[in-house]
Each structure stands twice: as C-alpha cells, then as structure tokens.
N, C-alpha and C positions, 0 to 999 in steps of 0.2 A: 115469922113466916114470910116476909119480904123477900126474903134469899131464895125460897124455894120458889115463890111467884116470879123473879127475876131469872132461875134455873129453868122453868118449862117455859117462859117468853122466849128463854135462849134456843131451847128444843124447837118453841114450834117456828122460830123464825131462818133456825137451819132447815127444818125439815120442808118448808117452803122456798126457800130461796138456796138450795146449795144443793144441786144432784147427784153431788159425790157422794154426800151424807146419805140422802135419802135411799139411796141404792146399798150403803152397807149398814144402814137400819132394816132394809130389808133382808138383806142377807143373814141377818144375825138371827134370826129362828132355826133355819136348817143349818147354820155352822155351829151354832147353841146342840143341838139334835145330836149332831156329828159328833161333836168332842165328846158329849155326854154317851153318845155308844161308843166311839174307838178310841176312847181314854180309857186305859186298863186300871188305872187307879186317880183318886183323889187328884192326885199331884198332878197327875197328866190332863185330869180333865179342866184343872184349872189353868194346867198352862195354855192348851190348846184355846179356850173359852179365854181366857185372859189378853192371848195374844193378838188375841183377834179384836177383841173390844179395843186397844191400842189404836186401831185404826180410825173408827168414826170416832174417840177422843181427841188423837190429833186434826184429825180434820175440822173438829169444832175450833182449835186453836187455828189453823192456818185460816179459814175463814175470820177469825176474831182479826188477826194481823192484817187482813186483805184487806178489813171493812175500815183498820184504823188507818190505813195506807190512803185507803180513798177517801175517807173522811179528811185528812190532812190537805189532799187537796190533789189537783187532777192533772195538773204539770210532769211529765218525764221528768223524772229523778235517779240515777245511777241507783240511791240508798233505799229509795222505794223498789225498784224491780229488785236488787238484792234482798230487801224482805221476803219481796211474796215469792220466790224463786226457792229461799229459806226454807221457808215455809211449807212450798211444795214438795221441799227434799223431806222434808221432816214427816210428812204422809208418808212417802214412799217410803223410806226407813221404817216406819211402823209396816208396811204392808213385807216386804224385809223378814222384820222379825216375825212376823206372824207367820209367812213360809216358812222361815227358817226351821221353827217350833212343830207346823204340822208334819214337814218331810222328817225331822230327828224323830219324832215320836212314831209316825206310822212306817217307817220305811227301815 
C-alpha cells in the first residue's frame, strides 16, 4: 500500500499547490454529467469522459517536470525553460484533444 499513500500525497500536494489542477478537478463533476448525458452510447461517453481526464493527468506530469526542473536548481538554463515550456505544450495538447472529441461528437 506505499504506492497508493505515495498516489494521494501526489493528489493532495497538486491539489494544494498547482491551480490548474485544482480547477479541472473541479470541473470534472459537471463534464463527468455532461458526457454521461450527451454521449449517446458507451463509446462516446467514454470518449468524451476519457478525453477530458487527459488534461488534469497531464497536468500532474508537467507539474512533476516543473518541480524536477526547480529541484535541479534555480539558474537559467536554455534546457530547463525547454522542459517546462514542453511540458506546458503537452497540457495544451491534452486540452486539444479533449475539444477536439467534444465538438466531433456533439456537433
């Protein structure tokens, strides 16, 4: 059970310190609602619900990158800003796909 105590220290230490998280933690009730009513079948409602959990997942990684960046050490670095820059693309890419999936499906 270490893994899962080390799993929710991860949760609550996003959910504390990173308000990107914390805002599509909270979102995720009524887009959960959402897909579960305007997903006309199984498949849809997973995609919809799927696609969107994408986002506060990657978010937990571009925080994990951000925190080992600053942990490394606090000097300007070309290969530092390209990580968390990385990083930040890779949220938006998830947020991306997750339109992408709601407009295909309801439109």
């Amino acid at each position: 059970m270490p893994a899962l105590r080390y799993s929710l220290a991860g949760l609550r230490t996003a959910w504390h310190g990173e308000a990107a998280f914390r805002l599509e933690l909270i979102l995720t009730p009524p887009i959960a609602a959402a897909a579960l009513c305007f997903g006309s079948s199984g498949l849809e409602r997973a995609l919809l619900l799927g696609s969107w959990l994408l986002v506060p997942l990657t978010e937990l990684i571009n925080s994990a990158i951000e925190a080992t960046i600053d942990r490394i050490g606090s000097e300007s670095h070309p290969l530092s800003g390209q990580a968390k820059d990385l990083g930040s693309a890779a949220v938006f890419v998830a947020l991306l796909i997750a339109a992408t999936c709601w407009l295909l499906i309801l439109v």
